[in-house]
py3Dmol code that shows the C-alpha trace and the ligand (Angstrom):
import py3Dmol

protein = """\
ATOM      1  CA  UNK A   1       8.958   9.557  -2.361  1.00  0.00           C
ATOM      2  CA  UNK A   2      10.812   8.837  -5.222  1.00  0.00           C
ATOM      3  CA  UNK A   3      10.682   5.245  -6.676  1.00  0.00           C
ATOM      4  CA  UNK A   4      12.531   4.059  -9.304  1.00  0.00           C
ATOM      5  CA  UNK A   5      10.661   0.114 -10.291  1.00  0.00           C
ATOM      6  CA  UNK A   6       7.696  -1.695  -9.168  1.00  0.00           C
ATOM      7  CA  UNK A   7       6.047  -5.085  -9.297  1.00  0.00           C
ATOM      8  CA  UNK A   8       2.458  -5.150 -10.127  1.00  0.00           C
ATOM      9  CA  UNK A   9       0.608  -8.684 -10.894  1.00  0.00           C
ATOM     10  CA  UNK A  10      -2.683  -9.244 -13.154  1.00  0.00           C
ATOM     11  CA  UNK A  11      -5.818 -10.124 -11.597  1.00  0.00           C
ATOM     12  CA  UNK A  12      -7.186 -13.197 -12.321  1.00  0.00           C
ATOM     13  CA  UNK A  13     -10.851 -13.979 -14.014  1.00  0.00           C
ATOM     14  CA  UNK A  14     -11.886 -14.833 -10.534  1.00  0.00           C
ATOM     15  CA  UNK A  15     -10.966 -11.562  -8.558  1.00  0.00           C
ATOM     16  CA  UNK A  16     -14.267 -11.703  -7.578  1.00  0.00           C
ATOM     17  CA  UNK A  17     -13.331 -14.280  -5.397  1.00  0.00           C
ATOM     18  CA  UNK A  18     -11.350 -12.594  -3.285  1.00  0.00           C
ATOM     19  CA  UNK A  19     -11.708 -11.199   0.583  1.00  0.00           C
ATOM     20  CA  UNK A  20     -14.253  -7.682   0.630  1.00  0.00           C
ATOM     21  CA  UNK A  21     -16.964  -6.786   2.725  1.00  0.00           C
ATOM     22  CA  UNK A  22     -18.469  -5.004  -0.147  1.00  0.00           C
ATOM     23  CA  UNK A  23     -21.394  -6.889  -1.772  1.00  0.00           C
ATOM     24  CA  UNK A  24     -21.493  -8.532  -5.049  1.00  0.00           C
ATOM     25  CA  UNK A  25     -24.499  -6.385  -6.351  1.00  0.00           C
ATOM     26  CA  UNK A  26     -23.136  -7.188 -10.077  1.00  0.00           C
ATOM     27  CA  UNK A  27     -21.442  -9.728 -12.218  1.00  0.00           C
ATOM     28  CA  UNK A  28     -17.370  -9.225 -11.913  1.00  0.00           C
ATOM     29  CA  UNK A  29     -16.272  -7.619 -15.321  1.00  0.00           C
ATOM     30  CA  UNK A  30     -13.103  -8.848 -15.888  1.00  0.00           C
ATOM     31  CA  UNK A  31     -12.030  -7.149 -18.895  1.00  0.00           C
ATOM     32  CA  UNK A  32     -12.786  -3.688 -16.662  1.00  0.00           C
ATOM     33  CA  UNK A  33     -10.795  -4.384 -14.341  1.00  0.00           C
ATOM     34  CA  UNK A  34      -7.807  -5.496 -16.449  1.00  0.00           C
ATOM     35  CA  UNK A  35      -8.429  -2.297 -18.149  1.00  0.00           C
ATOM     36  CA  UNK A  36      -8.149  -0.218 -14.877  1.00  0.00           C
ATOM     37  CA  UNK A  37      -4.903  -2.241 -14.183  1.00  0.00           C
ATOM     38  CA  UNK A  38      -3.648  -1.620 -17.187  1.00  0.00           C
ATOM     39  CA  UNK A  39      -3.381   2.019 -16.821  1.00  0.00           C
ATOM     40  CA  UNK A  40      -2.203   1.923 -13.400  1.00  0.00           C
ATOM     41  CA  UNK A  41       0.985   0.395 -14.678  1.00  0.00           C
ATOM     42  CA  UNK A  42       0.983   2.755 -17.722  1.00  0.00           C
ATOM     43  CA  UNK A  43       0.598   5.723 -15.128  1.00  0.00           C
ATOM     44  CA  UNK A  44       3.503   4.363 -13.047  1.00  0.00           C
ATOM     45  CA  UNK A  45       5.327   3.250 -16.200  1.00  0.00           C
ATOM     46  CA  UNK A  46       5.085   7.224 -17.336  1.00  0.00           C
ATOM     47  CA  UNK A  47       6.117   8.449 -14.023  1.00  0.00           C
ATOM     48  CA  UNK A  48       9.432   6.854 -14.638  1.00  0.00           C
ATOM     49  CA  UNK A  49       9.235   3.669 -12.877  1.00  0.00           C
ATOM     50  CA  UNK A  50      10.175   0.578 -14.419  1.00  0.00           C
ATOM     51  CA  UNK A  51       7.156  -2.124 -13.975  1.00  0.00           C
ATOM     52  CA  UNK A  52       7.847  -5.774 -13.585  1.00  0.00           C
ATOM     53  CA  UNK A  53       4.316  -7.219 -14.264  1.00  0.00           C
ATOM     54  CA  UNK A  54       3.794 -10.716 -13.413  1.00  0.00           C
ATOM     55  CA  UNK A  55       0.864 -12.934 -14.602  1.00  0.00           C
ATOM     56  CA  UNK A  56      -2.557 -13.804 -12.623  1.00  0.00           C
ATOM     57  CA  UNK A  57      -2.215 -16.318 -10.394  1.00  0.00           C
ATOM     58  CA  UNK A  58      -5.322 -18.209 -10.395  1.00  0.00           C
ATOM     59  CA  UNK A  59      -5.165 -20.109  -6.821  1.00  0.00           C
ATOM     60  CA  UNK A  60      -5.012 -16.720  -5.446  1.00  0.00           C
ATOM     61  CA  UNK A  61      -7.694 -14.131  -6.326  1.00  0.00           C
ATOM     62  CA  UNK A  62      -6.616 -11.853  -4.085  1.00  0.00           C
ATOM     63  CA  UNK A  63      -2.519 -11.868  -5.170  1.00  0.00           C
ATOM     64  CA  UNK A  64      -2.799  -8.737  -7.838  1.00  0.00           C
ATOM     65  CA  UNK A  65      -2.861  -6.959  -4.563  1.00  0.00           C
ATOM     66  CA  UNK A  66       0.911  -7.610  -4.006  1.00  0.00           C
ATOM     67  CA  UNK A  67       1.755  -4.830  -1.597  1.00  0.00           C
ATOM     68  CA  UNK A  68       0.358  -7.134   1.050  1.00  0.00           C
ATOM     69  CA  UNK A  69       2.857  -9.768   0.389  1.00  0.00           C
ATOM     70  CA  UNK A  70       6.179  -8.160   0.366  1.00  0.00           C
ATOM     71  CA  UNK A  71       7.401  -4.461   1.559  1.00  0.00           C
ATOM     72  CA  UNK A  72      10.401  -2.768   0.062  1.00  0.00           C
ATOM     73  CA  UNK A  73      13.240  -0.969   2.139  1.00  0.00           C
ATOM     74  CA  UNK A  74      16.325   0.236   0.280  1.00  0.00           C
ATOM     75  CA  UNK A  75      18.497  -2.443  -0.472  1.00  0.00           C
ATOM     76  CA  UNK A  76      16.114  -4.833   0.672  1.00  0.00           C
ATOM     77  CA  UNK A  77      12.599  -7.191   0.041  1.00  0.00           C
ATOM     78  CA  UNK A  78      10.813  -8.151   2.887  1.00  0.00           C
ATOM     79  CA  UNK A  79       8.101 -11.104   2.303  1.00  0.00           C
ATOM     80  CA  UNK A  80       5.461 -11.000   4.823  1.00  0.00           C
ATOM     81  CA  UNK A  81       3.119 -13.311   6.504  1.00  0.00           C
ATOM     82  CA  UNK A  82      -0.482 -12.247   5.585  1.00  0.00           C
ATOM     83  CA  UNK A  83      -2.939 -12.363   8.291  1.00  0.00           C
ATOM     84  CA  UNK A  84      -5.865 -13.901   6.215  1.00  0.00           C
ATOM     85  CA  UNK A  85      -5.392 -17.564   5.848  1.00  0.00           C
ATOM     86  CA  UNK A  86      -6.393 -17.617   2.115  1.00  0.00           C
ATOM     87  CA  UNK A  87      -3.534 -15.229   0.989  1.00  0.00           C
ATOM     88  CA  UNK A  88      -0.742 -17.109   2.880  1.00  0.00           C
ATOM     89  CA  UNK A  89       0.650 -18.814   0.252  1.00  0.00           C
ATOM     90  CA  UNK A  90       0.981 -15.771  -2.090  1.00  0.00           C
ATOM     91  CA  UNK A  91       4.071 -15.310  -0.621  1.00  0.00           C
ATOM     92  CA  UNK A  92       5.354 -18.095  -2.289  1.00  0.00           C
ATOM     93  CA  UNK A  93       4.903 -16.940  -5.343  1.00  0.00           C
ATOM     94  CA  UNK A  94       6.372 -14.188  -5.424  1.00  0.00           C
ATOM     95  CA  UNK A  95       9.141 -14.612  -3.552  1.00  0.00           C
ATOM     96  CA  UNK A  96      11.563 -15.495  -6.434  1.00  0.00           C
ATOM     97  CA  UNK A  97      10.696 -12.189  -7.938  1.00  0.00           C
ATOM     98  CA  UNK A  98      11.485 -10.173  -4.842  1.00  0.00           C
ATOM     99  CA  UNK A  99      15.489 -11.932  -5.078  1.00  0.00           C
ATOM    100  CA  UNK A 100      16.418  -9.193  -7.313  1.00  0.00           C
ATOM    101  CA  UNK A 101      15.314  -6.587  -5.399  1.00  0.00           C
ATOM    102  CA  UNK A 102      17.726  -6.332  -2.831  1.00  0.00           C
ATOM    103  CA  UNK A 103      18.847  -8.821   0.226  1.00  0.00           C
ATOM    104  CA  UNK A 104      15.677 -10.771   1.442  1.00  0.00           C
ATOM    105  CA  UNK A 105      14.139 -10.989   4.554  1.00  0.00           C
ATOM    106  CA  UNK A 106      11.031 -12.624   5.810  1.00  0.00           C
ATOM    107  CA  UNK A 107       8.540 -12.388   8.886  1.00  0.00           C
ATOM    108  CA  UNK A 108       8.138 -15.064  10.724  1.00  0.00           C
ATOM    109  CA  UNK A 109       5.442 -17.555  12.391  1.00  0.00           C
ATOM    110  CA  UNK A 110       4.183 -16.047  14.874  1.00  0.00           C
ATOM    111  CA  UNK A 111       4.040 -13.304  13.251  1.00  0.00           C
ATOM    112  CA  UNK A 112       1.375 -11.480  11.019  1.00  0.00           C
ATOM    113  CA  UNK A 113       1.682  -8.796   8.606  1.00  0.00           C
ATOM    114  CA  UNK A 114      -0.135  -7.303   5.759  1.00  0.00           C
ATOM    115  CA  UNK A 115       2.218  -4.499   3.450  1.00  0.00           C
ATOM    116  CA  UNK A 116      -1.048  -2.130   3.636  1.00  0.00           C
ATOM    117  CA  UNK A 117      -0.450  -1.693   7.293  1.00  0.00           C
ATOM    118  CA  UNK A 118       2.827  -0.064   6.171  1.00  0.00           C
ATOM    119  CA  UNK A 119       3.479   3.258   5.744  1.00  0.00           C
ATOM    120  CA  UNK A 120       6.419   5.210   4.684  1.00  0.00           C
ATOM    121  CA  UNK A 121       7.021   8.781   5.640  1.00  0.00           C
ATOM    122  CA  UNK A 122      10.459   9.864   4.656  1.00  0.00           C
ATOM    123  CA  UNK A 123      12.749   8.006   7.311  1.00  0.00           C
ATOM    124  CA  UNK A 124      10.036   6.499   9.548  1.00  0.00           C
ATOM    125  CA  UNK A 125       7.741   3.608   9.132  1.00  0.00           C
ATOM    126  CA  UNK A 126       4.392   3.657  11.103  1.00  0.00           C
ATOM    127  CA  UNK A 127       3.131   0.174  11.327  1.00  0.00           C
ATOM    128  CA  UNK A 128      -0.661  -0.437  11.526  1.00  0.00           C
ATOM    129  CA  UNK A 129      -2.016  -3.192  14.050  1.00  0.00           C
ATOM    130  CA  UNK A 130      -5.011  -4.772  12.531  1.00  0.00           C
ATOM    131  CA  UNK A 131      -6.760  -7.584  11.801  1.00  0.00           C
ATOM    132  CA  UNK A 132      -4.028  -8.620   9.326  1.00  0.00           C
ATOM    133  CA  UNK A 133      -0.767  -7.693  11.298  1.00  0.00           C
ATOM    134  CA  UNK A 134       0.198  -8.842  14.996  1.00  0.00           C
ATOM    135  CA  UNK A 135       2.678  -6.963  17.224  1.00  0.00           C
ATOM    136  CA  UNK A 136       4.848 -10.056  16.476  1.00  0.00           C
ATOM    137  CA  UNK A 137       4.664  -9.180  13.039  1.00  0.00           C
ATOM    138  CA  UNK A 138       5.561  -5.350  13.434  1.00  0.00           C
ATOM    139  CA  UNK A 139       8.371  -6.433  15.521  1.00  0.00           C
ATOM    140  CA  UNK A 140      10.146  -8.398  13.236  1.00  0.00           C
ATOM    141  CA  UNK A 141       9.576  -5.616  10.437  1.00  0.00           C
ATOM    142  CA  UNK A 142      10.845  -3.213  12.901  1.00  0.00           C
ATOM    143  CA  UNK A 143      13.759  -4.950  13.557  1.00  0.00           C
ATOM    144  CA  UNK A 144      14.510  -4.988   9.862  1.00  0.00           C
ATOM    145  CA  UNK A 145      13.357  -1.437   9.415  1.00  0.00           C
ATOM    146  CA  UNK A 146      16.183  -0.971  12.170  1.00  0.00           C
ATOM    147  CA  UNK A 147      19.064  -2.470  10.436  1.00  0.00           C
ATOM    148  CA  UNK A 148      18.811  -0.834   7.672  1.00  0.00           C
ATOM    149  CA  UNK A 149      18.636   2.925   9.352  1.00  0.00           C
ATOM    150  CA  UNK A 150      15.259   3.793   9.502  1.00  0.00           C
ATOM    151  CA  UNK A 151      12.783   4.330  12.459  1.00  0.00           C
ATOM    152  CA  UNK A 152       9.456   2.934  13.245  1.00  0.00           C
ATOM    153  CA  UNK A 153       6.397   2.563  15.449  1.00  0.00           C
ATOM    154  CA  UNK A 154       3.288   1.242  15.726  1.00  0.00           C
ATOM    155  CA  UNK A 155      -0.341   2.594  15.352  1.00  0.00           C
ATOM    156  CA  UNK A 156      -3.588   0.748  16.072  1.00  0.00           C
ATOM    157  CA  UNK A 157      -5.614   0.393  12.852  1.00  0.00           C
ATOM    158  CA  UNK A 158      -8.855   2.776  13.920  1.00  0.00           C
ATOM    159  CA  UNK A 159     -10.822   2.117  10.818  1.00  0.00           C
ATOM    160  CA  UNK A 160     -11.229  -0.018   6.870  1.00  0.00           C
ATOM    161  CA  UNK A 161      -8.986  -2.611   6.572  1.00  0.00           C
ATOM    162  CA  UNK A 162      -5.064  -1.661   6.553  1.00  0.00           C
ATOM    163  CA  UNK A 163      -3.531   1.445   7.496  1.00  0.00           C
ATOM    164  CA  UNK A 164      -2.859   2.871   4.581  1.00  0.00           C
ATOM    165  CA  UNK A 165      -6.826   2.386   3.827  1.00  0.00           C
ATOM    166  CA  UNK A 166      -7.106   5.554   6.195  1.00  0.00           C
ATOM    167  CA  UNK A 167      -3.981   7.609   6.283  1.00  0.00           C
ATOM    168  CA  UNK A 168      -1.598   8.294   3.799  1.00  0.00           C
ATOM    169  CA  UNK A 169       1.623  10.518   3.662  1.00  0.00           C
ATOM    170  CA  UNK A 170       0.630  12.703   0.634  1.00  0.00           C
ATOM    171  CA  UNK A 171       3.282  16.119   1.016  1.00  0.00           C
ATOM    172  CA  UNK A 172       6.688  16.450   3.058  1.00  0.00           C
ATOM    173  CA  UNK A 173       4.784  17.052   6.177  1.00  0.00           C
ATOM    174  CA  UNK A 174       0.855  16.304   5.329  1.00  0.00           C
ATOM    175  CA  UNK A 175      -0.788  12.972   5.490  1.00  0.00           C
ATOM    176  CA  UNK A 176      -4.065  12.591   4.111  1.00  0.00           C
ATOM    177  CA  UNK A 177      -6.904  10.803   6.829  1.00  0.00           C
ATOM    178  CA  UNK A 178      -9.695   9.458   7.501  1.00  0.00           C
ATOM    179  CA  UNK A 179     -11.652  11.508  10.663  1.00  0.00           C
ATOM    180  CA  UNK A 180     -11.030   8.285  12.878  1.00  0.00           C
ATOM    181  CA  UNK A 181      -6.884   9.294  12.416  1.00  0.00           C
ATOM    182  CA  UNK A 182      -7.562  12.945  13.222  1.00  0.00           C
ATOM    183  CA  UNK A 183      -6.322  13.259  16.767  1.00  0.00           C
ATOM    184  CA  UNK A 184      -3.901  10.258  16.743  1.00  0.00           C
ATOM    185  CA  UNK A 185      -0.815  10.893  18.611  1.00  0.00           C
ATOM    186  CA  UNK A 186       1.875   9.292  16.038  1.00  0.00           C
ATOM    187  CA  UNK A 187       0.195  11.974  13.498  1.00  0.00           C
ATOM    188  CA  UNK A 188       0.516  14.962  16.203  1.00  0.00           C
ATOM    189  CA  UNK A 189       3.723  16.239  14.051  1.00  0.00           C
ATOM    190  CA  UNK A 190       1.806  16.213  10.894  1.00  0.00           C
ATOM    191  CA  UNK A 191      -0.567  18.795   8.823  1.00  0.00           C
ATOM    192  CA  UNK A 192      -3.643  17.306   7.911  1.00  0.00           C
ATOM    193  CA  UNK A 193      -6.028  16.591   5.162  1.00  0.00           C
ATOM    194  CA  UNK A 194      -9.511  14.831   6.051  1.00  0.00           C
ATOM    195  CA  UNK A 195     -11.159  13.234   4.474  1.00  0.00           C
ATOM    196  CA  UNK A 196     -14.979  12.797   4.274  1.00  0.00           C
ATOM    197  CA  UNK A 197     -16.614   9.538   5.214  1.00  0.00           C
ATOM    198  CA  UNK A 198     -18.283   9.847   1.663  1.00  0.00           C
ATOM    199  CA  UNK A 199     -15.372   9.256  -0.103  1.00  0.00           C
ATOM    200  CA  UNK A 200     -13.327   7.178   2.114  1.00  0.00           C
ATOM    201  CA  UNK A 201     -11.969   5.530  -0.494  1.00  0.00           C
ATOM    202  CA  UNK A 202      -9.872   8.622  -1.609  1.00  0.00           C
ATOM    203  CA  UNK A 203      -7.814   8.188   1.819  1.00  0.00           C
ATOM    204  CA  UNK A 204      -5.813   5.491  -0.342  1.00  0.00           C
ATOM    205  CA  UNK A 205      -4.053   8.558  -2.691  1.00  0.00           C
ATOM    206  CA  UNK A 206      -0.351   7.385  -3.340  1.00  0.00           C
ATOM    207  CA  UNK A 207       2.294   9.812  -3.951  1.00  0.00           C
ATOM    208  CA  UNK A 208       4.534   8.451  -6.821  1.00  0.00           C
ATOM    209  CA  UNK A 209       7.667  10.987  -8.152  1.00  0.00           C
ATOM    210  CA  UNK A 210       5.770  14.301  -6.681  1.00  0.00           C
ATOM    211  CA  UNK A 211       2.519  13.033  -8.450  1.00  0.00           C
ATOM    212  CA  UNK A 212      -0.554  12.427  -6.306  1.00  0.00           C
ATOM    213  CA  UNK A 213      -2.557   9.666  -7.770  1.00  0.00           C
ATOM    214  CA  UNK A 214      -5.528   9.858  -6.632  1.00  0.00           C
ATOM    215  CA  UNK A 215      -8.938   7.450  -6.858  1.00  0.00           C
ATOM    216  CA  UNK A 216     -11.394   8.811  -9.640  1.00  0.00           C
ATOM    217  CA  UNK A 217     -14.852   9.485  -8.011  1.00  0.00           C
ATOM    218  CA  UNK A 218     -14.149  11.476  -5.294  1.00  0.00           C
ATOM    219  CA  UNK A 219     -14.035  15.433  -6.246  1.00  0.00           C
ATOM    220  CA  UNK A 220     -13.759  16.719  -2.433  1.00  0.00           C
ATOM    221  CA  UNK A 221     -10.601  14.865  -1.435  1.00  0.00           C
ATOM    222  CA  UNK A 222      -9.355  15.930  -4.956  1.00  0.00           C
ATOM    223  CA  UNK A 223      -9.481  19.697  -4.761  1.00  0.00           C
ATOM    224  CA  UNK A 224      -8.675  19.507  -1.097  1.00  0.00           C
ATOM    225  CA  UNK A 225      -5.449  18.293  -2.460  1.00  0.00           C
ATOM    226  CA  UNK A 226      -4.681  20.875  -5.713  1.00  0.00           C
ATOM    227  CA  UNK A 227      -3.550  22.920  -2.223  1.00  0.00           C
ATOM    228  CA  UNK A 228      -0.351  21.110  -2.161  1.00  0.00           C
ATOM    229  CA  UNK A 229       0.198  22.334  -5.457  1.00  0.00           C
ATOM    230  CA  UNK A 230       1.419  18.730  -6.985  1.00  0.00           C
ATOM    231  CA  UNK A 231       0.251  17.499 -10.333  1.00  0.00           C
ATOM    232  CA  UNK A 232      -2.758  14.777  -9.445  1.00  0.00           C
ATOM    233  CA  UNK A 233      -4.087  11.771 -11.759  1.00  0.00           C
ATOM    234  CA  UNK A 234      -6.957  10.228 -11.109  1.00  0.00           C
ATOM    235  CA  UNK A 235      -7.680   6.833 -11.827  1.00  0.00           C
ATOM    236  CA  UNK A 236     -10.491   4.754 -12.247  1.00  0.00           C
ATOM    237  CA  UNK A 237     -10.146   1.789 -10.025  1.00  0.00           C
ATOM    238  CA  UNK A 238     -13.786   1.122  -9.156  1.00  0.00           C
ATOM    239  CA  UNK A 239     -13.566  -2.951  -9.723  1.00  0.00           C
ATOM    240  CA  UNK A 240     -10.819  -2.768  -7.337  1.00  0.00           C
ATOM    241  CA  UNK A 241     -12.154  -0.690  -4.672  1.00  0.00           C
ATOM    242  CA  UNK A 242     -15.364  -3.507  -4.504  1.00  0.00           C
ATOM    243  CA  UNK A 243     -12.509  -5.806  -3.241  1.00  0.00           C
ATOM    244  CA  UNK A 244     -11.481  -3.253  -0.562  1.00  0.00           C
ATOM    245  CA  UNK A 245      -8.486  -2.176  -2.517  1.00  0.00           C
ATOM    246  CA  UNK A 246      -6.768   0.629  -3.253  1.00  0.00           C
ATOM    247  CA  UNK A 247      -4.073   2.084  -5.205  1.00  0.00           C
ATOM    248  CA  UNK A 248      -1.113   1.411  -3.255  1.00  0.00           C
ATOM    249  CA  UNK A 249      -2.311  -2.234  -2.752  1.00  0.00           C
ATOM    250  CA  UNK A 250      -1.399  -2.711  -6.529  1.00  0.00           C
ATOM    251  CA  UNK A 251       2.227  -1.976  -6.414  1.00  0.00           C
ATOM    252  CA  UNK A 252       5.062  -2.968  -4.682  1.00  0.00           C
ATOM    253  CA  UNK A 253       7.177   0.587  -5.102  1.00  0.00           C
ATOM    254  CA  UNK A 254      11.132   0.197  -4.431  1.00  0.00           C
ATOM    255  CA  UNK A 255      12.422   3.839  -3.328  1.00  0.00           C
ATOM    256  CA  UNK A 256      15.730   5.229  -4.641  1.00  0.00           C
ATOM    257  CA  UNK A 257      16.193   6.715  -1.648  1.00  0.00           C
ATOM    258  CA  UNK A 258      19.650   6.211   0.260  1.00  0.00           C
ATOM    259  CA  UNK A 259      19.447   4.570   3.629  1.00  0.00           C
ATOM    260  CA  UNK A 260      19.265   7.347   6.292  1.00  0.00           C
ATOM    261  CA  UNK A 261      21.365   7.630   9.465  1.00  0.00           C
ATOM    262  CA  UNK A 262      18.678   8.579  11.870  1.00  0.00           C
ATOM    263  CA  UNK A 263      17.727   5.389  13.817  1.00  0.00           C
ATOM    264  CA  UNK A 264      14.870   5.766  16.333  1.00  0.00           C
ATOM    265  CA  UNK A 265      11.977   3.779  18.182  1.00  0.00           C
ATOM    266  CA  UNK A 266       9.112   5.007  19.644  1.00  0.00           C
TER     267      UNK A 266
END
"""
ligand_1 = """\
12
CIR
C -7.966 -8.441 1.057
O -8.972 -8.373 1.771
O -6.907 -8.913 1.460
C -8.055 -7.920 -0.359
N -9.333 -8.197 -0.916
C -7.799 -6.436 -0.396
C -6.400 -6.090 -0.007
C -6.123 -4.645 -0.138
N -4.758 -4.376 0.133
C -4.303 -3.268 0.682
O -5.067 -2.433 1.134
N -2.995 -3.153 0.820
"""
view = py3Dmol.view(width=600, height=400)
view.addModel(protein, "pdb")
view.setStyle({"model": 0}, {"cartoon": {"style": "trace"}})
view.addModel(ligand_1, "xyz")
view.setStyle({"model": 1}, {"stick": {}})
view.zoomTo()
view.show()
């Protein structure tokens, strides 16, 4: 995908505060994980993209993780409705941001949905059904996704958190999986890298301009993708992973890409 800005946001001094299953087995290092942030943006910055970086916001210790919040379709922002209570009103906050990137639309009570449920493959959207996002809440994206020429369907979230915790669309035709997305039959078309349940973290690799970034830690899932013969960076994002985030949680990427005539739904 090519992607020509981004909004990233700070986290807070209490990040440590936020939503993860993993335990807090050490003190939260703040300056770390501003450091890792840091040079997220800087990576992104040098892959061409320009950054709008907003500052921490302190009621919400989860809110650096802003691809939850809003998902970007050309010519258009789309704030969700987080499924986890606490991170509801993080929409808020960033919704006068999202105003100048492109008409905005919103999803609705009843409806649920978390950004990491939502992936982008070229001209389709696969929507993840979690524990963050309700059919109610795919449906409304899906309508959106609709208008503006694009195709989508959903996929039931078969393992970690969000979707794009376990699969991720990494080549023209290859995603990069977790085992559990293997044999899934919205991925049938697809050539697949799998990943091992030792480095599951890894699954989250974003591709950014034709560059894989790619968590630092995890050397299997790293040469298994020199094959595709893209340039990789790894980054160190350890403080973020503890919170059950990933790379492409940290961004909100806005695609140059044209809207496409091919409208489908399956
Ligand atoms: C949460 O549980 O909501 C955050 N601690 C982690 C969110 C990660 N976001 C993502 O995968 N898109």
């Amino acid at each position: 995908m090519q992607f020509s800005q981004a909004i990233t946001r700070r986290p807070g001094a209490n990040y440590r505060q936020g939503i993860t299953t993993v335990p807090l087995d050490r003190a939260p290092d703040h300056a770390r994980i501003l450091e890792q942030h840091a040079a997220y943006v800087k990576t992104l910055v040098g892959l061409g993209l320009r950054v709008t970086e907003l500052a921490p916001e302190h009621d919400f210790p989860d809110a650096y993780f802003v691809e939850d919040v809003a998902v970007m379709l050309a010519g258009a922002a789309v704030l969700t409705r987080p499924g986890a209570p606490s991170r509801l009103g993080e929409v808020a906050r960033i919704a006068p941001v999202l105003k100048a990137f492109g008409d905005l639309e919103e999803i609705r009570e009843p409806g649920l949905l978390d950004g990491g449920d939502v992936l982008q493959a070229a001209d389709h959207f696969f929507i993840g059904l979690s524990g963050r996002t309700n059919a109610e809440g795919a449906r409304q994206l899906g309508e959106i996704i609709e208008k503006r020429g694009f195709s989508w369907s959903t996929v039931p979230v078969a393992a970690a958190l969000h979707l794009k915790s376990g699969v991720n669309h990494v080549g023209d035709e290859t995603l990069l999986v977790l085992a559990a997305y293997a044999r899934v039959p919205a991925f049938a078309d697809y050539s697949k890298i799998l990943v091992s349940p030792q480095e599951a973290p890894a699954a989250n690799t974003v591709a950014v301009n034709g560059t894989l970034l790619v968590p630092m830690g995890f050397p299997r899932t790293r040469k298994a993708l020199e094959a595709l013969g893209r340039p990789i960076i790894e980054l160190d994002i350890s403080e973020v992973i503890r919170m059950d985030g990933g790379l492409s949680c940290m961004s909100d990427r806005k695609s140059t890409r044209l809207n496409s005539s091919h409208v489908s739904q399956s």
